[in-house]
Structures are given as structure tokens and as C-alpha cells.
N, C-alpha and C positions, 0 to 999 in steps of 0.2 A: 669181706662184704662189699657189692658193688654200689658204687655211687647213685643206682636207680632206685626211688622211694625216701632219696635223703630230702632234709632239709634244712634250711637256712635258721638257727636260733640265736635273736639280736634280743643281749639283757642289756637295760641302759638304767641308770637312776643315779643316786645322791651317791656323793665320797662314803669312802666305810660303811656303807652297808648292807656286806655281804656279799656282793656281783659277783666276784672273782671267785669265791669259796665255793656256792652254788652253783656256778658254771664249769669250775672243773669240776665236780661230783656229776653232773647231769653228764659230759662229756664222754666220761670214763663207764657213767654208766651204761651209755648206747652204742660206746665207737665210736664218737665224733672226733674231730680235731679240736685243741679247745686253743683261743688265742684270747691275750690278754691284753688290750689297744693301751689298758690307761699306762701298762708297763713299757709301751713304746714309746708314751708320751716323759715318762720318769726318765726314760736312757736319754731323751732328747735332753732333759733337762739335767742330768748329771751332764752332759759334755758341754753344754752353755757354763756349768758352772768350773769345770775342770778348767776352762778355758778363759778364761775369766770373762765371760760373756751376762754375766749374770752377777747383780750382786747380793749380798743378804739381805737387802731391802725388797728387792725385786726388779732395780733398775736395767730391762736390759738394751743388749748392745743391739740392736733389732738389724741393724747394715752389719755390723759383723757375723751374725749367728745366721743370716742370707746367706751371706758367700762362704762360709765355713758349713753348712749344712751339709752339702755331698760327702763330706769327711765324716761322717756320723753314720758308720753303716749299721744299722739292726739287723740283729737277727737274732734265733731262737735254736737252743741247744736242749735234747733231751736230759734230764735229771734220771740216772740208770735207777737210783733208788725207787724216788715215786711215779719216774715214767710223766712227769710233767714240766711244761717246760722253762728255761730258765732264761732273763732276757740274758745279750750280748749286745756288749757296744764294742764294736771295731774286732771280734773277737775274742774281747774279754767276758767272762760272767760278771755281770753286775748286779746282778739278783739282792744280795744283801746291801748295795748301798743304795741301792733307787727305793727302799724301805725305807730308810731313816726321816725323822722329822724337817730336816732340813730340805731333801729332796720335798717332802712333802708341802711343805710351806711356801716353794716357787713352782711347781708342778702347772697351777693354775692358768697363773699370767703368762706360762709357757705355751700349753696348750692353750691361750687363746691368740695365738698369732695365729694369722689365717696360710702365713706360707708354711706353716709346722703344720698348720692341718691338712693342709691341701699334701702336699708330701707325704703324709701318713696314711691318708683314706687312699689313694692312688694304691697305696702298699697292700691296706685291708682288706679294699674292694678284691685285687688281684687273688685273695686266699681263700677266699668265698665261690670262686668261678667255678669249683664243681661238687659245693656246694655241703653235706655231714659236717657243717662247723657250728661251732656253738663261741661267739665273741660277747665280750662284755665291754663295755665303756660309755660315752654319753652320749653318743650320738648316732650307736650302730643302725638304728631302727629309724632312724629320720633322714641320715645323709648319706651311710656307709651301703646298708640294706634296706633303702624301703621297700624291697619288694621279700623281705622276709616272711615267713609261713608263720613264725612264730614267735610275737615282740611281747618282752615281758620288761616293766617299768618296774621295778625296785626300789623302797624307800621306809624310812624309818624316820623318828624323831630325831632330831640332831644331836639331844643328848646321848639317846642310846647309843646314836655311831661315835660319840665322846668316849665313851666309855667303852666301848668294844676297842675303839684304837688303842685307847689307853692301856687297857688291858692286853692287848695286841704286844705294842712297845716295851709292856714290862716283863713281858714273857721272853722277848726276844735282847733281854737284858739292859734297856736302855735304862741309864739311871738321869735322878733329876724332874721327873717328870712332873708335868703341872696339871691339873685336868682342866683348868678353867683356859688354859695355854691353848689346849688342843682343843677343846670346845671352839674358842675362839676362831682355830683354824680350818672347823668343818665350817660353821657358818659360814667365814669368808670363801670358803671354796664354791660352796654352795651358791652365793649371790655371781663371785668370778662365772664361775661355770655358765650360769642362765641368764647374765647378761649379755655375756662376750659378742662381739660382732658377727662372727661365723658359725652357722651350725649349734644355736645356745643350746644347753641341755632343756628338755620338754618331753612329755611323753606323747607319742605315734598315735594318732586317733585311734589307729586300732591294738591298741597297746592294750596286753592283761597287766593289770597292777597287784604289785603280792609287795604288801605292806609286812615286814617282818619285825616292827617294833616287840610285838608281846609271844614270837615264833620261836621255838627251839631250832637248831640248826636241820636236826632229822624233820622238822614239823615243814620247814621252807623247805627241805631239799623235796621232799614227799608232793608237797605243792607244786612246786616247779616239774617232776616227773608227770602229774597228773595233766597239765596241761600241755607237757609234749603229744604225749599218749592220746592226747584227744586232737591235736593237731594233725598228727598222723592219720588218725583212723579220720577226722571230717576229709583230709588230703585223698586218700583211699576211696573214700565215697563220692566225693565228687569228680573222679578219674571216673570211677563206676558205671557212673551216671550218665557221662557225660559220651560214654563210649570211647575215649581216647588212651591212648598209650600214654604212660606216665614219662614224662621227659626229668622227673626230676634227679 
């Protein structure tokens, strides 16, 4: 399928709910490429911590994880199984550590340094240039793409994403868990995120908001389809219209 008639789809909203799950199911369902920012933001934050740039508090070395950033290559490996893709730091799969609660719990103050963003959207913007991509994270729709066709803001109660994490984590064996722990950790993501100096998370004026607190997953994914489907066809119409060739 040729890149003419694609378009750009920026899902942005709160921690844990859902982003990533729904945009690779949309992905897979039209063709598109699907990329996952908040997982280039976790490898960032595994190699500040591998490095001791970071510590369990959150204090980090902000002059050192500067001049050590070039040594941080991303990149993205296909998974033969599910055919999605898996993050790489320097080469390696990191996929199953950039999961953990501990990546999650510095993830924040990571991503809110403005030279970790600026480095990263530079990278984003680049994957988007011709366009069949579907990105998630918090800022695709404000900083990365605002000229997206189609922004969708994402959001639930912070308990619900407590407890879908939770539920997440215990599936993926981690033991110990506390919920009132991880509660804890979505709210302060939450405030991180929409404070931060650069780029705070906020929804795109022209943002569709799909609330999935009381959603089955089939119910969100279904919703999220209906409004590509209508993106496309108003996209179609106003080429129509307009009498012009579609550049997209």
C-alpha cells in the first residue's frame, strides 16, 4: 500500500491508560507503522540508571546524562512472533526491563528534561515524514505532530490505570506489589507529566477525547477505529471538494 491517502494518528493522555495497547491494535489493523515514544523515553531512562545517572530517589546527574546522551542509541527491532516492535538500547532488547516499576517510577523526571525531549521529538518528528504512523505518548499531538489529521487524548480515572497497572505487573510476575504504591505512582506521573517545563502533557484543541474508564478493551479499540474511519472519509471529502490531488 502506497503512502497516498495515509495519515498521521497522535494518541496522547495519562500513564496506564491504555495508549499503547490501542494504538498497536489500530496499527495492525490498517497498515500503519506503530511507534511507541513513552518506550524511547523508558530506554532513556534505563541507561541513566545503568549508568548511575540516576538515582532511586530521582536525583539525576543532568551534566552527565548531557554528555553521555549520544551513547544512548534507540532503536526498534521487530518481534517475529507478534510482528510489533521491541524497544533496543545500544542493540540490546530492553523490552522487559523498561516495564518494571522501577523504570517506571523515574521514567517521569526523566522525560521531563527538556534536552531528553528535544533529542527524542527530533527522532519522532523524522518517523512521521511519510506519514501511515500511528504514535502514542504525551505530547505527539501538541509538539511532535500538531499538524496531525487525527489526535486522540486518552484518559481514565487514576484508579482504574492503578489497577490495570497493577494487574499488568502481576501478570508479568512481579511479586510484592502494593496498590496503593502504584496508585501513588500514576498520580505523581500524572502531575510530573503536566507540569514539566517543556511540552507538559494537555490535550490538542482539536483533540477527540475517548475516556475509557468504564470501556472494554474491544469497546475502546472499536471507538478509536470509528474515528480513524471518519478521518479518513472527512480527509477524502475535502480533497473532493476542494479539487486537489491528495498529497498525503
Amino acid at each position: 500500500m502506497s503512502n497516498q491517502g495515509k495519515i498521521i494518528v497522535a494518541i496522547d493522555g495519562h500513564s496506564s491508560c491504555g495508549k499503547s495497547t490501542m494504538a498497536k491494535w489500530l496499527a495492525r489493523q490498517v497498515g500503519y507503522i506503530y511507534v511507541d515514544t513513552g518506550a524511547m523515553y523508558r530506554t532513556i531512562t534505563l541507561f541513566a540508571m545503568r549508568n548511575g545517572l540516576i538515582t532511586s530517589d530521582a536525583k539525576i546527574d543532568q551534566d552527565g546524562l548531557k554528555e553521555a546522551l549520544d551513547k544512548a542509541e534507540i532503536s526498534f527491532t521487530l518481534d517475529p512472533d507478534t510482528n510489533l516492535p521491541l524497544a533496543c538500547l545500544n542493540g540490546e532488547v530492553v523490552e522487559k526491563e523498561i516495564r518494571g516499576m522501577e523504570v517506571s517510577s523515574l521514567v517521569s523526571p526523566i522525560a521531563a528534561l527538556p534536552f531528553v525531549r528535544e533529542k527524542l521529538t527530533v527522532q519522532q518528528k523524522a518517523m512521521g515524514e511519510k506519514k501511515g504512523i500511528v504514535m502514542d505518548g504525551r505530547d505527539i499531538g501538541t509538539a511532535v505532530f500538531p499538524q496531525a489529521e487525527l489526535k486522540v487524548f486518552v484518559t481514565a480515572s487514576a484508579e482504574v490505570r492503578a489497577r490495570r497497572r497493577f494487574l499488568e505487573l502481576q501478570e508479568k510476575g512481579e511479586q510484592n506489589l502494593d496498590f496503593d504504591e502504584i496508585l501513588k505512582n500514576v498520580q505523581e506521573r500524572d502531575y510530573i507529566d503536566s507540569h514539566r517545563e517543556m511540552n507538559p502533557l494537555r490535550q490538542a484543541d482539536d483533540a477527540r477525547v475517548l475516556d475509557n474508564s468504564d470501556l472494554t478493551i474491544d469497546e475502546q479499540n472499536q471507538l478509536l477505529l470509528k474515528m480513524f474511519n471518519e478521518t479518513i472519509q472527512n480527509s477524502e471529502e475535502l480533497i473532493v471538494e476542494s479539487g486537489e490531488v491528495s498529497n498525503l
